[in-house]
C-alpha positions, 0 to 999 in steps of 0.5 A: 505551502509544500512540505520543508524539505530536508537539506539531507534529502537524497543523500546517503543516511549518515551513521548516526542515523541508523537505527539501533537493531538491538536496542530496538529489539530490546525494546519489543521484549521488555517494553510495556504498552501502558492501556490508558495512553492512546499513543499505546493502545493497539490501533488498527489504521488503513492498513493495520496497526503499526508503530515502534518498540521505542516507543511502546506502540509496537512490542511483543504484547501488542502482538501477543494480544493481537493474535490471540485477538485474531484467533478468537475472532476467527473461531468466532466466525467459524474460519478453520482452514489455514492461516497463511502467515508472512513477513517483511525485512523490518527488523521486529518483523522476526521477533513480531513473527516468533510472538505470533507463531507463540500464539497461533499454534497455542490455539490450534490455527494450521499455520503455513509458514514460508518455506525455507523462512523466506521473507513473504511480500504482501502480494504473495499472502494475498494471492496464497489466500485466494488460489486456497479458497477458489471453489471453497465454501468452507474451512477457508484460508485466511492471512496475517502479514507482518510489516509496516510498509514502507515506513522507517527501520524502527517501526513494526507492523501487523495486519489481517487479511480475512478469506477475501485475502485483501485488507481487513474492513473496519467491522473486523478490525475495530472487533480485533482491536477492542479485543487485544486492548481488553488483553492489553488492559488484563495483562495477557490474562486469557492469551495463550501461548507455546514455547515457540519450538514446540510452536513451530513443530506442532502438527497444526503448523506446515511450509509453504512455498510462497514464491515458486507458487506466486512467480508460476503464477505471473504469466496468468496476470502478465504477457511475460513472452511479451516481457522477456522480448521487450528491446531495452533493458531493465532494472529493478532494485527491491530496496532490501524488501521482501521480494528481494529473492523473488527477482532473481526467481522471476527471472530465471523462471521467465528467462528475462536475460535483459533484467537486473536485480540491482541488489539481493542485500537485507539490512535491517538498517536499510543503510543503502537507502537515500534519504526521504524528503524529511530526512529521514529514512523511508522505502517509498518507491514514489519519493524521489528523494528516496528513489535518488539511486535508481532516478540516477541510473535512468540512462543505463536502463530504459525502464528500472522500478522499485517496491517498498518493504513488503513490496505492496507498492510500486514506483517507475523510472523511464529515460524518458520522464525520470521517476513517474509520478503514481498517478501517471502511472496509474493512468498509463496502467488504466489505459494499457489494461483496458485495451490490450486485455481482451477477455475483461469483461466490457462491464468491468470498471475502474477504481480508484481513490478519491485523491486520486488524479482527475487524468484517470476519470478523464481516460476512463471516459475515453475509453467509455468505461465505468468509474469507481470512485472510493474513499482512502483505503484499498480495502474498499477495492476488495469486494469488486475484484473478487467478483470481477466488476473491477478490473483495476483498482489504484490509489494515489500513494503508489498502490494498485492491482488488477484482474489475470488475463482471463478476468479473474481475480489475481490479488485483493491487497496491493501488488507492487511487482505486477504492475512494476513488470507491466511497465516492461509490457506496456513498452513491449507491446506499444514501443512506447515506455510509460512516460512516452505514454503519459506524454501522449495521454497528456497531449490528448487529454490534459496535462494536470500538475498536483501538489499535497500539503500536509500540515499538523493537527490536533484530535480535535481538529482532526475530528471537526475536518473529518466531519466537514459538509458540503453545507459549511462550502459557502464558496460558488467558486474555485480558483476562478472556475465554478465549483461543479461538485462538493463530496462528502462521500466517494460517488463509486460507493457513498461511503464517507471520505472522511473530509471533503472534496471540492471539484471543478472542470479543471481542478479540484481539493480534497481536505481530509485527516491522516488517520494514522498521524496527526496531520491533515492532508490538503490534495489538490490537482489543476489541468490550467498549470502550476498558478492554478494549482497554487491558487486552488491550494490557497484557497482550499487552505483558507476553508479548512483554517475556517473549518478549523477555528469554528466552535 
């Protein structure tokens, strides 16, 4: 029931497998997205709208209507203070950039660029927007960041962070949407735009530093006295992401003598990567196949850690456990954080996702704190850590942020090089790394095993999944355990997941659409062993088939 695994997988990318920069960039400038196919159209999933230039799903009119989509919605809301702008390593970020800066500058909107064109992790915007906007009610900051994640080198991205500075909900996006595809439908017709020299030296467009100003700021969300004492040393490998400058940054400000930066290399056909689970390749800092460099350097450090491409995500390496799995990780995070952050409020809780591991429900109630459980999609953290009523928030595909030391906000988008460096605090302060850590959490808690299906599905059967109800589960049982729980909405803020989740004493599926592939997803955890798992897995599968067939 596991996904195929590519016999390539681990491997170095051969040649052939490499992107074509030129064409690709070739593509983004004479490319034409045709309005009336969907595949075309601007799409805004659960992080923004993402796609190649090969295949007219991401090319310079996509960006050019989104920007002036983006522009308009922010006269619209009266947004007029500066629009802090960043972008990753993929190779149409640079031209993706250029399209938007064309735009943006035609409509007036104060641009803060990086300085020195350094590349800007989504981290660094998401904390630019809120150090801005701290004790503003007006003329508040916004943000834009170009990139798609961890995904392949021929795919481009493009999201909006409003003044909140986390990712922008469904109201604003759908608003966006609609928007650039009218433009897309019109031909461009009502875009604005300037040559984009004149664009770059227009008096509405500035410099900022990006990263002395996010890495000054670290030792506000970390110990880094106890980092820079930790007793083992450390290894990072920015998988030639946008943080690539801001490792060696960091630790020459912190003096961490023990740290490595493993390598400073951008390649935009990220040829140095290994190969992920499908053969393909990817910068995601929770695969192992994709992590198979750094898993094999475990014995030389005694914790490395990794972020994806616009450094939003994290991934792990302990010589004790290898490669943590995101939810482990999380786990360890959530524990550590509430007991070695005195100044957190006793109020503050904790998020995570509905697919989310049940060890953290199960450490949240060891330590008497208040679970917030919310649907797929960090945006729905937002809200909570502004005010503080969330001191972290962490979802299963390696994403998470938490409070500053004195229980303020720090980011509301993904930070993967926070809770990276945490590892190395949690070592220092516990002479535990984090996989010793689970190990004991485990011991006392449960030790869960997981597994994720992922399987190909229509619209249509996406849609029937999407809209499954805890009436059409007939079943009293799951796995041989009574079913306790059947969700349709997250428990922490009744919004709809999407699907369903099924929930016993030691177990527990979720069923929902990808909605940014056409796939659906099968999650499933069990605290009674891998046969367990299976049988959950199984039976799960059998009532999303049923779902599937219904009229």
């Amino acid at each position: 029931m596991s996904q195929k695994t590519n016999p390539l997988a681990g491997q170095p990318a051969p040649l052939d497998l490499l992107v074509n920069v030129p064409r690709l960039i070739s593509a983004y400038y004479t490319g034409r997205p045709d309005p009336s196919v969907p595949a075309q159209r601007v799409a805004f999933g659960t992080s923004g709208h993402r796609g190649s230039s090969f295949d007219d799903a991401f090319n310079e009119w996509h960006v050019l209507a989104m920007s002036q989509a983006i522009a308009d919605y922010r006269k619209q809301k009266g947004i007029d203070g500066p629009l802090f702008l960043g972008i990753d390593t993929h190779a149409l970020s640079t031209p993706a950039f250029n399209s938007a800066v064309e735009v943006l500058a035609a409509n007036g909107v104060e641009l803060m660029l990086s300085k020195d064109d350094e590349y800007t992790p989504t981290p660094a915007v998401s904390h630019a927007i809120l150090v801005y906007n701290r004790g503003r009610t007006t003329g508040l900051a916004d943000g834009i960041v170009i990139t798609p994640s961890h995904n392949p080198p021929e795919s481009g991205g493009f999201k909006y962070n409003p003044p909140n500075g986390g990712p922008a909900g469904t109201d604003i996006t759908s608003a966006v949407e609609a928007t650039a595809n009218g433009y897309l439908a019109a031909g461009l017709q009502g875009v604005k735009r300037l040559p984009l020299a004149q664009a770059l030296r227009a008096s509405t467009t500035h410099r900022h530093d990006y990263l002395n100003t996010y890495v000054e700021d670290l030792a506000q969300v970390l110990d880094m006295d106890a980092i820079r004492g930790v007793p083992i040393d450390l290894g990072v490998d920015p998988l030639g992401g946008a943080g690539v400058r801001y490792w060696p940054a960091i630790a020459e400000r912190y003096k961490l003598d023990r740290l490595t930066v493993l390598s400073q290399e951008v390649d935009p056909t990220f040829r140095f990567m290994s190969l992920d689970w499908d053969g393909r390749i990817r910068m995601d800092p929770s695969s192992p196949d994709a992590m198979h460099q750094l898993i094999g350097l475990k014995d030389r450090f005694g914790i490395a850690f990794a972020c994806d491409t616009d450094h939003d995500r994290h991934g792990v390496v302990t010589r004790s456990a290898g490669l943590l799995p995101p939810n482990n990780y999380l786990a360890v995070m959530v524990d550590y954080l509430f007991t070695h952050r005195p100044q957190w409020a006793a109020h503050a809780a904790i998020g995570k996702t509905v697919v989310s591991s049940q060890m953290i429900d199960r450490v949240a109630a060891n330590l008497g704190r208040k679970l917030y459980e919310v649907p797929v999609g960090f945006k729905w953290f937002v809200e909570g850590l502004v005010d503080s009523s969330l001191g972290f928030g962490g979802e299963e595909s390696a994403g998470a942020t938490f409070l500053r030391r004195d229980g303020t906000v720090w980011t509301t988008d993904k930070d993967g090089m926070v809770p990276a460096l945490l590892s190395a605090e949690i070592a220092a302060r516990t002479g535990r790394d984090p996989g010793e850590r689970f190990a004991e959490l485990a011991e006392a808690l449960g030790k869960p095993v997981s597994n994720r299906v992922d399987a190909a599905a229509t619209v249509e059967q996406k849609k029937k999944l999407s809209s499954l109800s805890p009436q059409q589960v007939l079943s009293t049982e799951l796995a041989g355990e009574k079913i306790q729980n059947v969700l349709s909405h997250a428990p922490g803020n009744g919004a709809a997941i999407g699907g369903v989740k099924v929930v016993t004493e030691n177990g527990w599926f979720a069923a929902r659409p990808s909605g940014t592939e056409n796939i659906y997803k099968i999650y499933g955890e069990s605290f009674l062993g891998a046969e367990h798992l299976g049988r959950i897995l199984e039976e799960a599968q059998q009532l999303v088939d049923k779902a599937l067939s219904a009229g």
